[in-house]
C-alpha positions in Angstrom: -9.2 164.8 24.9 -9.0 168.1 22.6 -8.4 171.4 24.3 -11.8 173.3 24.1 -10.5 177.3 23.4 -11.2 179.3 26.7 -13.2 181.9 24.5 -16.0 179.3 24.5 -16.2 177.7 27.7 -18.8 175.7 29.2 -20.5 177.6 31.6 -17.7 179.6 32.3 -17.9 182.9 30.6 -17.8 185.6 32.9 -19.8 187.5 30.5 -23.0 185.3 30.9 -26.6 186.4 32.6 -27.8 182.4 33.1 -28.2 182.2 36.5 -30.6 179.8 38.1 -31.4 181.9 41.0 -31.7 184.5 39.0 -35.4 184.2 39.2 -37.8 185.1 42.3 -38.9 181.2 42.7 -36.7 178.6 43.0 -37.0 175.3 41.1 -39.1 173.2 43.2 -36.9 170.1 42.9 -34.3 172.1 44.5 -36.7 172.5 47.5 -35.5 171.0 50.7 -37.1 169.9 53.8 -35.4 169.2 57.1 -35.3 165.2 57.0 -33.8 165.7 53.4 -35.9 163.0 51.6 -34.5 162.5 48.0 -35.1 160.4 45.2 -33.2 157.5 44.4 -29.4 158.5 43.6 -28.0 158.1 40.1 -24.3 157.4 39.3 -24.0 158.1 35.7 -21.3 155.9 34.1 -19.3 159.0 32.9 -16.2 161.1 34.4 -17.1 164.8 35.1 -13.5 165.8 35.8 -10.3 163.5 35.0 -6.4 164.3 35.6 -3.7 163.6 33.0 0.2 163.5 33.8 -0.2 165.5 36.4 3.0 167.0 38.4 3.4 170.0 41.2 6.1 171.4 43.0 7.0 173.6 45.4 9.9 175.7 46.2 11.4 175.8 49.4 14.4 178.2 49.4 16.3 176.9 46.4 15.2 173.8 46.2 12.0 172.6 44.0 10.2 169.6 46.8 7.8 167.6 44.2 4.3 166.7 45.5 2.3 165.3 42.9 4.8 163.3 40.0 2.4 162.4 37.7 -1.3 161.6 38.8 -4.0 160.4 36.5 -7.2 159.9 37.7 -10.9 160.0 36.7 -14.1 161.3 39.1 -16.9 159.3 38.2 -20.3 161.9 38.3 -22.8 161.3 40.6 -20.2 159.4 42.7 -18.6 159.9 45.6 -14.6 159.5 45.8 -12.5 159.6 48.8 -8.6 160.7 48.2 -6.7 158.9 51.2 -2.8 159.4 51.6 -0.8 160.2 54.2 0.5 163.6 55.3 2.8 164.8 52.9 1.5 162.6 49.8 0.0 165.4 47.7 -4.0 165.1 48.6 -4.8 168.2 49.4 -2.7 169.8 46.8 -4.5 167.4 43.9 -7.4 168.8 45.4 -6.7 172.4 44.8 -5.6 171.6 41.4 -8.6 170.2 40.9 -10.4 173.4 42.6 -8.3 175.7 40.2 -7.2 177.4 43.3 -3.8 176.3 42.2 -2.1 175.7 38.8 -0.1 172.5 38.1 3.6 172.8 36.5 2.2 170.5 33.8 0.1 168.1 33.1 -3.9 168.2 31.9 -7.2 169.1 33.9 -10.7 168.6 32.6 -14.1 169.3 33.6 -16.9 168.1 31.5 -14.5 167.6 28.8 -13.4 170.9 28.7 -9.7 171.5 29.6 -9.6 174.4 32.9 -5.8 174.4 33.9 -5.4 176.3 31.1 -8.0 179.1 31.4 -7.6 182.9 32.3 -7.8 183.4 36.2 -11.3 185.4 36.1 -12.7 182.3 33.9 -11.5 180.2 36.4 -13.5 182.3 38.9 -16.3 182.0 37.3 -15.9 178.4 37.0 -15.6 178.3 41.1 -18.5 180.4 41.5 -20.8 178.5 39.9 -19.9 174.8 39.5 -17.9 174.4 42.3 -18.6 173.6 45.9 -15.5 174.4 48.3 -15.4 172.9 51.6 -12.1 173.2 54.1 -10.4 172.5 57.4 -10.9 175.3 58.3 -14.5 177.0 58.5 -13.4 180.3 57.1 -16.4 182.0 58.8 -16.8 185.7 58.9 -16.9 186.5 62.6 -18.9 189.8 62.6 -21.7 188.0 60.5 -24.5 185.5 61.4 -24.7 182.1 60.3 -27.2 183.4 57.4 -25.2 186.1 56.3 -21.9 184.0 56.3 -23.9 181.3 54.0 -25.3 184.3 51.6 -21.6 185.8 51.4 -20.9 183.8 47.7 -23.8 185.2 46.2 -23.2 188.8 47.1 -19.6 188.5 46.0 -20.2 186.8 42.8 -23.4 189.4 41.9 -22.3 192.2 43.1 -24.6 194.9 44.7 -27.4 195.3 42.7 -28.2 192.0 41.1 -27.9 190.8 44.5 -30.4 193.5 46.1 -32.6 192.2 43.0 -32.6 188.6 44.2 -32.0 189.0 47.6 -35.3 187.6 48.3 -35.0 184.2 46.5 -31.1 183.6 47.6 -32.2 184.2 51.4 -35.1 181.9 51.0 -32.2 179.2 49.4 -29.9 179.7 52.3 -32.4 179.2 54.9 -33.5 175.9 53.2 -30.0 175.1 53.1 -28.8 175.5 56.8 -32.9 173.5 57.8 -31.4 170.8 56.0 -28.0 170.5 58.3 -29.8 171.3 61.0 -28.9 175.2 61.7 -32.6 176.2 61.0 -32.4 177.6 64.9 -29.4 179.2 64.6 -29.8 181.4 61.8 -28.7 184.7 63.6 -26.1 183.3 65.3 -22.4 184.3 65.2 -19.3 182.1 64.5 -18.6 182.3 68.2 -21.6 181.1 69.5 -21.4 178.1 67.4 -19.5 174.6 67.5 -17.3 173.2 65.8 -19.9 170.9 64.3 -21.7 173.3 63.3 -19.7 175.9 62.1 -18.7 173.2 59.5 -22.2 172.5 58.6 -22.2 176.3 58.3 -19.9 176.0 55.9 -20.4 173.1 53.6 -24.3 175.1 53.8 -22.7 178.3 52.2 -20.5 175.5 49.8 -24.1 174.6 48.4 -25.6 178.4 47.9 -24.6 178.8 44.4 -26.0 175.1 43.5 -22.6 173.5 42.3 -22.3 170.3 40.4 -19.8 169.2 42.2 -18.6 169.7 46.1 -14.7 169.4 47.2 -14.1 168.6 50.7 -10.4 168.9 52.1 -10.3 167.1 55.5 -14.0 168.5 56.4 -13.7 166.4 59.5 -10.2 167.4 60.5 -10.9 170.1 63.5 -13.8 167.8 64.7 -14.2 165.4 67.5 -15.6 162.0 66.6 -19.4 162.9 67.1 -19.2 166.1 65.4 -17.4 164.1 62.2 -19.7 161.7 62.0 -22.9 164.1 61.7 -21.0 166.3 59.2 -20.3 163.1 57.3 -24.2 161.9 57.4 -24.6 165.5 56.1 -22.5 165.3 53.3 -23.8 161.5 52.1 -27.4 163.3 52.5 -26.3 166.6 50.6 -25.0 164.4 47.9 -28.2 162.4 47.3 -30.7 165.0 47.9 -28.6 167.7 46.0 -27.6 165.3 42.7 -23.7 166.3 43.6 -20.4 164.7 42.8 -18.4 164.6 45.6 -14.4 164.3 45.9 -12.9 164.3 49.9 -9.7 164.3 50.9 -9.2 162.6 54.1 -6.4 160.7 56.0 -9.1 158.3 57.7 -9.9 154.9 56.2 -12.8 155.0 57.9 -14.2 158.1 56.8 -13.0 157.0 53.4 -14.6 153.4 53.6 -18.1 155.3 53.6 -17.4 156.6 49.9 -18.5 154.8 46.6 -14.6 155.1 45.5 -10.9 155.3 47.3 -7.9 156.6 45.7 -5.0 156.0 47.7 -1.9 158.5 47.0 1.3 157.4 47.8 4.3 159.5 47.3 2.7 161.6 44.6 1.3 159.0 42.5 -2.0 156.9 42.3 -1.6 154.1 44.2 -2.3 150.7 41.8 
């Protein structure tokens, strides 16, 4: 692959007014409806992101403790790819890298053929706002908000105050459709506190989905949840996936979380497991 200059970036120039909610009405096949019927899914047989010789380190005192020692992988769009490892291996960093909420000491990362470990911090920002879904351990819920407001929070923060006053209308109508489909129509003004665990996360992987990213990053969404609550945010990310057209990459040190993906990548060590 060919670096792509970071003065013409796809889709991520910070400069530009596209916006698909930008509009009062929302595109009807974004609709949802609370049984989250969907067409049939499609798996197109190209990568959306790949990783090349790629290698991370942290220091800890004066000593440099590798984590990743030179991963190449591809994600497959339209597909869904578990990372599995153990604790320690490097998933949850590769993920980040792959996030650009962390840089790699070298090695290549590309999205849609265009190289982003390489691009300025606020393009990178922009890339996150609007083509990445970012789902974590932990919920990271505002406690002072409601469930809406805590799912509407990406879109204030990425318009800024008037654009978003502008389109308020049409990015509350999204968010409600969004929490309907995980099953958080009822508990719209709701606080963090008065929610589970369960849904909490739904709450989250809801607000994950407000900007209508391409693709959705999970690290460990299941970790701070008992059995039943995993397995309902699991069914909710299979259904996201297929009614939402995503790509979806988990990280996850359950084989049988990650036997319900299309693809597992093991990490041993740093590396990609043959």
């Amino acid at each position: 692959m060919s670096d792509v200059a970071p003065s013409n970036p796809l889709r991520i120039d910070p400069e530009s007014k596209a916006d698909p909610m930008s509009t009062a009405e929302l595109n009807p096949s974004k609709r949802l409806s609370k049984n989250i019927k969907s067409a049939p899914l499609r798996i197109a047989d190209t990568s959306v992101m790949s990783v090349s010789g790629l290698f991370k380190s942290y220091g800890k005192g004066t000593v440099q403790v590798p984590v990743l020692k030179g991963v190449d992988l591809e994600i497959e769009e339209g597909g869904f790819t578990a990372i599995i490892g153990q604790s320690g291996s490097g998933k949850s960093t590769l993920l980040h890298l792959l996030g650009t909420l962390d840089a790699p000491d070298s090695g290549e990362i590309y999205f849609r053929d265009q190289r982003i470990d390489n691009l300025s911090p606020r393009q990178q920002e922009h890339l996150r706002n609007r083509e990445f879904g970012l789902i974590f351990q932990f919920y990271h819920l505002l406690p002072e908000l409601t469930t809406l407001e805590n799912v509407l929070i990406p879109r204030m923060v990425q318009d800024g105050f008037f654009r978003y006053l502008k389109n308020k209308r049409a990015y509350r109508k999204r968010a409600i459709e969004l929490l309907e489909m995980v099953g958080l129509g009822h508990r719209l003004t709701h606080k963090p506190s008065q929610l589970s665990g369960g849904e909490m996360q739904r709450t989250a992987i809801a607000r994950s989905l407000i900007s209508d990213p391409s693709i959705l990053l999970a690290d460990e969404p299941t970790g701070n949840l008992d059995s039943e609550n995993g397995a309902e945010v699991m069914e909710t990310l299979t259904a996201l996936r297929k009614h939402e057209n995503l790509t979806v990459v988990m990280v996850t040190h359950d084989d049988q979380l990650a036997a319900q993906a299309d693809r597992v990548i093991h990490l041993v060590n740093g590396v990609v497991a043959a």
